[in-house]
N, C-alpha and C positions, 0 to 999 in steps of 0.2 A: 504494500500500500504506500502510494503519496508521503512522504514527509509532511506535505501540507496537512493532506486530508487527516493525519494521522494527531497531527496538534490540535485539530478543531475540537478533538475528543476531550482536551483538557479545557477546562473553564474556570471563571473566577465568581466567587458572587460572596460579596461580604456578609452576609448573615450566616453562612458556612463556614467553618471553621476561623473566623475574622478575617476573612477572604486571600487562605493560601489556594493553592493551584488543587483541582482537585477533577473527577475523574465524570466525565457526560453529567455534570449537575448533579451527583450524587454523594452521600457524605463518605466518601475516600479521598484523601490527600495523596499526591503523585508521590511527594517525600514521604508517605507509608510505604508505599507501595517499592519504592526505589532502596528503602530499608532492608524488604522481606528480602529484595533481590540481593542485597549487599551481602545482608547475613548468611546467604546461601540458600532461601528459599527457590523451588522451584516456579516456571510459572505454571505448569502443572498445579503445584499445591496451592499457589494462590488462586488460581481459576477453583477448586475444589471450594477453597475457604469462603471464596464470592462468587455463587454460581451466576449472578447478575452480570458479573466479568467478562469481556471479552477479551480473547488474544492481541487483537490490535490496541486495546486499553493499553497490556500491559507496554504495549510495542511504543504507544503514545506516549507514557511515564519516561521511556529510555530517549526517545525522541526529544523531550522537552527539556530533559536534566543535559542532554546534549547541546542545545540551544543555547540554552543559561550558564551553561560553560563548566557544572558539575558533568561527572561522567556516572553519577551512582554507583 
């Protein structure tokens, strides 16, 4: 997928989390999510933990932290 289309998946909305980055308007933080990855969660497991998850989500979180000049 797009790089583009792939960022659109992340959004901001301040009544969420005090408006950090977070995943299709839903209450998950991309820096959660960039976490599981660090620690050595799969994204297997995390699609498990959030059946609501899509692959390109997780794809979007590595996407964004790329952007911002973190690499998660």
């Amino acid at each position: 997928m797009d790089e583009q289309l792939l960022l659109k998946r992340i959004t901001v909305n301040h009544k969420i989390f005090a408006g950090k980055p977070i995943i299709r308007g839903r209450r998950l933080a991309v820096e959660h999510v960039l976490g599981m990855l660090a620690a050595g969660d799969t994204p297997d497991t995390i699609l498990h933990g959030y059946p609501w998850l899509e692959r390109e989500d997780i794809q979007a979180c590595r996407a964004y932290a790329g952007v911002r000049g973190g690499h998660g």
